[in-house]
N, C-alpha and C positions, 0 to 999 in steps of 0.2 A: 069495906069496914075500916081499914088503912087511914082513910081522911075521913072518917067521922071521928076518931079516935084523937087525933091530935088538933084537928082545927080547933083553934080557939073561936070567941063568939066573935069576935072582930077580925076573923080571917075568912077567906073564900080561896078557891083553886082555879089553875086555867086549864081547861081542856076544849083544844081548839075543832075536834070532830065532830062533833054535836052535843045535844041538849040533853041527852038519857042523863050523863052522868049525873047533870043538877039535880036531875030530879030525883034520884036515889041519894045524893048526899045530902045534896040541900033541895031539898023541895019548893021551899018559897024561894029562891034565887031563880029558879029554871026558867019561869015565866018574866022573871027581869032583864036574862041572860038574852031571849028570844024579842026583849022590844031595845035592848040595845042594840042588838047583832041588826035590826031592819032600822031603825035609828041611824048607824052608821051608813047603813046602804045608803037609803037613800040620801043623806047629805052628802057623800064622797063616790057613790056609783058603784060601790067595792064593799066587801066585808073586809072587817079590820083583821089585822097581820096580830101576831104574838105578842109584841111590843105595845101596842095599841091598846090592846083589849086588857094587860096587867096595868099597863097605866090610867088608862080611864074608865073602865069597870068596878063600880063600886055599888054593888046592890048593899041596900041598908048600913053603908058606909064600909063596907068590909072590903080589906085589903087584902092583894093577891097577894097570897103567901108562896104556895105552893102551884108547880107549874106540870102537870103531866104530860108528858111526850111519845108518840109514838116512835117505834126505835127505826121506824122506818122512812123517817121524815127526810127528805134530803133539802140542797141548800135552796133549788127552784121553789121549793114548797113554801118554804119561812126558811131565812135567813137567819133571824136570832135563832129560832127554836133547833137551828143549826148546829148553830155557834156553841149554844147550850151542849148541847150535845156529844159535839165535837169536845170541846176544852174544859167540862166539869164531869165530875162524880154524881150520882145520881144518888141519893137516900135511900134506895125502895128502887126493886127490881119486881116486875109479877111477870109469871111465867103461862106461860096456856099449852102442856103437850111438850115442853121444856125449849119450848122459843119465846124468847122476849116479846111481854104484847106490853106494854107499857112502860118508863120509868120517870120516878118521880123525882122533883129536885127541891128543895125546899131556898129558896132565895135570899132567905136571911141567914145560910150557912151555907153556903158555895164552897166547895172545893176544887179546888183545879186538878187535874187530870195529872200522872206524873212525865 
C-alpha cells in the first residue's frame, strides 16, 4: 500500500525479484515489466542489472522513482543495488517477524548514510 500511496502517475518503482509486485501496485506495468525483462535477454543473453532496468524501463513513460531492495542483496548480486545500500538511508523500512524484508529508497532524495 506504501507505493500506491505516493507514486505519482508518471512514476514506477524497481523491484528487481520478480513480477508480483507490478502486479499488485501496478498492474498494467507487470506485463510490460515481463516483455522488457525477455527483451533484454535476448538481445544481451542476460537479464538487466539495477542500473539498466531504472535507466531504461519505462512502461507508459513512467520514471523509476523509487527503488526497492532486498536487505540481503550483497555486492556479487548487483553492485549498485549494493552500493545503494551500502552508502544511503532508505525512506521506508518493512519489517516481516521484526527482520528487515525490504527497504525502500526514493532516488530523487538520497541521503547519504552518516
Amino acid at each position: 500500500d506504501y507505493l500506491k500511496k505516493v507514486l505519482a502517475n508518471d512514476e514506477t518503482f524497481f523491484w528487481g525479484r520478480s513480477d508480483f509486485l507490478y502486479y499488485y501496485i501496478r498492474p498494467e506495468e507487470s506485463y510490460q515489466k515481463f516483455l522488457f525483462d525477455e527483451s533484454f535477454f535476448r538481445n544481451f543473453k542476460r537479464y538487466p542489472k539495477a542500473e539498466e532496468q531504472i535507466q531504461y524501463f519505462k512502461p507508459f513513460n513512467r520514471r523509476v522513482r523509487y527503488i526497492i531492495v532486498d536487505p540481503y542483496t550483497d555486492i556479487d548480486e548487483d553492485v549498485f543495488l549494493s552500493i545503494l545500500k551500502k552508502e544511503y538511508k532508505p525512506i521506508k523500512i518493512f519489517y516481516i517477524n521484526k527482520n528487515e524484508a525490504a527497504l525502500i529508497y526514493d532516488i530523487n532524495n538520497l541521503e547519504k548514510n552518516n
